[in-house]
C-alpha positions as CSV (number, residue, x, y, z in Angstrom):
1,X,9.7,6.1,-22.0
2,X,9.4,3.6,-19.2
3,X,6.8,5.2,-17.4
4,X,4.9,5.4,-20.9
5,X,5.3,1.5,-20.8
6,X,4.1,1.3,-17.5
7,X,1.0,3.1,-18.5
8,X,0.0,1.2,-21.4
9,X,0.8,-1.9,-19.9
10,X,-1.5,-1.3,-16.7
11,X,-4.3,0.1,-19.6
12,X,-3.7,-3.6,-21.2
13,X,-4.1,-5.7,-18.1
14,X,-7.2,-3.9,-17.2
15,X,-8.8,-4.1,-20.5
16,X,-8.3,-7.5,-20.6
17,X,-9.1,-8.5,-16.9
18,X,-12.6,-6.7,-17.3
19,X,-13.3,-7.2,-21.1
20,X,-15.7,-9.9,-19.5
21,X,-17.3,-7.9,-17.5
22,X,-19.5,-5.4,-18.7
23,X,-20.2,-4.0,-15.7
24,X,-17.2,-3.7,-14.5
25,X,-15.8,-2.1,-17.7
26,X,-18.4,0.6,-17.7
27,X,-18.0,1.3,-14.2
28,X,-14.3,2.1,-15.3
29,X,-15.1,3.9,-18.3
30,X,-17.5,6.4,-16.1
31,X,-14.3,7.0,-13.7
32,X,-12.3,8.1,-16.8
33,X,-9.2,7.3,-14.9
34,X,-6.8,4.9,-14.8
35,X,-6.3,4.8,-11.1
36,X,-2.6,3.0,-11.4
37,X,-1.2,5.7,-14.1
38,X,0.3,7.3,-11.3
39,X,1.8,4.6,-10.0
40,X,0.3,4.7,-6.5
41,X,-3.3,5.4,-5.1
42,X,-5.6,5.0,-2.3
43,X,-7.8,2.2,-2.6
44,X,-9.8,2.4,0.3
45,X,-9.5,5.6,2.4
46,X,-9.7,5.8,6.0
47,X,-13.2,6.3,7.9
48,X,-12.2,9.6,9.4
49,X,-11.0,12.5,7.1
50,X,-7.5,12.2,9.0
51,X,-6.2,8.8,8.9
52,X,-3.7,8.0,12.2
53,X,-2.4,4.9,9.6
54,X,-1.8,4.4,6.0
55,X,-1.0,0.8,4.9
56,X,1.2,0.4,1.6
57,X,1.3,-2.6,-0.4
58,X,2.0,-3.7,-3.9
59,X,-0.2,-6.6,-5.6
60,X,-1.5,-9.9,-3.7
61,X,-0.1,-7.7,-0.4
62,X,-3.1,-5.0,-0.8
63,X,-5.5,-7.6,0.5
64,X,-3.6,-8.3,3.6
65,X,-3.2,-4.5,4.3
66,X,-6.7,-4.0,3.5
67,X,-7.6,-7.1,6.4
68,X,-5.3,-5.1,8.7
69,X,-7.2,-1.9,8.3
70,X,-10.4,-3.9,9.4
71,X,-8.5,-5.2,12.3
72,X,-7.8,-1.3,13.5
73,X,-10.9,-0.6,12.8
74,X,-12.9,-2.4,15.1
75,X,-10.2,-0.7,17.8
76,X,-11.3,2.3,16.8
77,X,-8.3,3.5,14.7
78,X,-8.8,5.3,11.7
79,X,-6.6,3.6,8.9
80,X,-6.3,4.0,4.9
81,X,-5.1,1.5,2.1
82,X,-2.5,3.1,-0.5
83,X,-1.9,0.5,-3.5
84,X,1.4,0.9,-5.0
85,X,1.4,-0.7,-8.4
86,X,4.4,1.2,-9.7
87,X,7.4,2.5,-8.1
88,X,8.6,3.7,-11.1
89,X,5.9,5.9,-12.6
90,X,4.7,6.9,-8.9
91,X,8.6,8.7,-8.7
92,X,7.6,10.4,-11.6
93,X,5.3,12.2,-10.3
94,X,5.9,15.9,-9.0
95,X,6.6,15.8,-5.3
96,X,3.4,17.6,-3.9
97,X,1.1,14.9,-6.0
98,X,3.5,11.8,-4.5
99,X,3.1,13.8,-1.1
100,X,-1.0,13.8,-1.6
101,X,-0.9,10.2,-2.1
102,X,1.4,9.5,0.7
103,X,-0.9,11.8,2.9
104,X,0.2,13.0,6.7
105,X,-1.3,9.4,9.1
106,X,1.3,9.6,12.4
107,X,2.7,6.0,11.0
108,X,3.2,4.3,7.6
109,X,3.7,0.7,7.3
110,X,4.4,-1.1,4.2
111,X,3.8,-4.6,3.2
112,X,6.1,-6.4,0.6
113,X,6.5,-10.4,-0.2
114,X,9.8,-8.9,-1.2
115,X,12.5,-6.8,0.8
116,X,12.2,-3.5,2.0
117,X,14.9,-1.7,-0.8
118,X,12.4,1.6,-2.3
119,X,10.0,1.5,0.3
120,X,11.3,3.8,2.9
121,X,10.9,6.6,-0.1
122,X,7.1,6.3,0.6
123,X,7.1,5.0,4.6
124,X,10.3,6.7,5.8
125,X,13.2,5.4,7.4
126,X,11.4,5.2,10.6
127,X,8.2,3.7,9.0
128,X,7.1,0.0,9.9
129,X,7.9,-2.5,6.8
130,X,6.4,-6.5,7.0
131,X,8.4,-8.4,4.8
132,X,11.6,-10.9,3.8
133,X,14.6,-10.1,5.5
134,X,16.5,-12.6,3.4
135,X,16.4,-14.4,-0.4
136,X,16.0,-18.0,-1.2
137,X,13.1,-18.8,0.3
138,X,11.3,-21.4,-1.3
139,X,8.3,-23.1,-0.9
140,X,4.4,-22.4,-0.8
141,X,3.3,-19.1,-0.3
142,X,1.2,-19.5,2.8
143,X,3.9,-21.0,4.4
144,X,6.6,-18.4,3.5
145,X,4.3,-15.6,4.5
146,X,3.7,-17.0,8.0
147,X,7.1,-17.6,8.5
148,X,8.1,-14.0,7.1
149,X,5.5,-12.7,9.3
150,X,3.6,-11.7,6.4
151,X,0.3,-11.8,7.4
152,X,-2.7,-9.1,8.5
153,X,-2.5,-9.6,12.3
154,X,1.4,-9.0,12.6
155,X,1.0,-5.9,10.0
156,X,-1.7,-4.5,12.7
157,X,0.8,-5.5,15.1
158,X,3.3,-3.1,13.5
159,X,1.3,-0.2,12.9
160,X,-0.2,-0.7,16.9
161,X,3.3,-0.4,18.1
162,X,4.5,2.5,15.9
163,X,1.4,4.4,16.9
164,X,2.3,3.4,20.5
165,X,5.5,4.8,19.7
166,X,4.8,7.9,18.5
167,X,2.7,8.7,20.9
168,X,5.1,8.6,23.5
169,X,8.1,10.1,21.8
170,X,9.3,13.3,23.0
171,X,8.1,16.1,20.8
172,X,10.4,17.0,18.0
173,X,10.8,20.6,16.8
């Protein structure tokens, strides 16, 4: 039932935010899909068919994840963009399809103007997570975000280190 919800509201919001835009709105009516019905999906995929980093990020966070993935990219790491719309309806789906969209990159790192609760699901517990460590912050967003470390360079930063990481780990069997 609430996953129905979630589905019909994300068909709402985008019929709205593109009823507008003609253009737009065909171009979605040719991909038949709605791309945030399962609750999660790659928005910009990586420039090499194996990705070494997949970013996750939910709302106004995608855009700083997708500015990190530039950032690795001219260092010649191959990155990818997961948006995460819906923790709720991406659960829901069966656990090879959540698995697809989580893919297999060496490090996940997830980026949240919130705290890390139902992210390591997606990252893992080991997986790098950018966001509030504490509540009752107040004040404006630009602010909070740099203090919180919220911002493209330090969620590079992240993924540089846990890639350092892993490559000097000992091998696990």
């Amino acid at each position: 039932m609430l996953a129905a919800r979630h589905r019909e509201r994300a068909r709402a919001e985008h019929s709205r935010a593109h009823a507008a835009k003609p253009a737009a709105a065909a171009a979605w009516a040719r991909e038949e899909t709605n791309r945030c019905a399962p609750g999660a999906y790659e928005i910009v995929p990586a420039e090499r068919k194996i990705a070494e980093v997949s970013f996750f990020a939910s709302g106004s966070e995608v855009s700083i994840a997708v500015e990190a993935r530039r950032f690795l990219r001219e260092r010649g790491i191959s990155a990818r963009v997961v948006s995460v719309p819906c923790f709720e309806l991406f659960r829901a789906l069966a656990p090879a399809r959540r698995s697809e969209v989580i893919g297999t990159a060496k490090v996940n790192v997830a980026v949240e103007a919130a705290v890390r609760q139902g992210w390591d699901e997606i990252i893992g517990s080991d997986g790098g997570f950018i966001g509030m460590r504490t509540f009752g912050a107040s004040g404006p967003y630009k602010e909070l975000y740099k203090h919180f470390g919220i911002t493209a360079e330090v969620v590079a930063k992240v993924a540089l280190d846990q890639l350092h990481k892993s490559a000097t780990a000992p091998y696990k069997h």
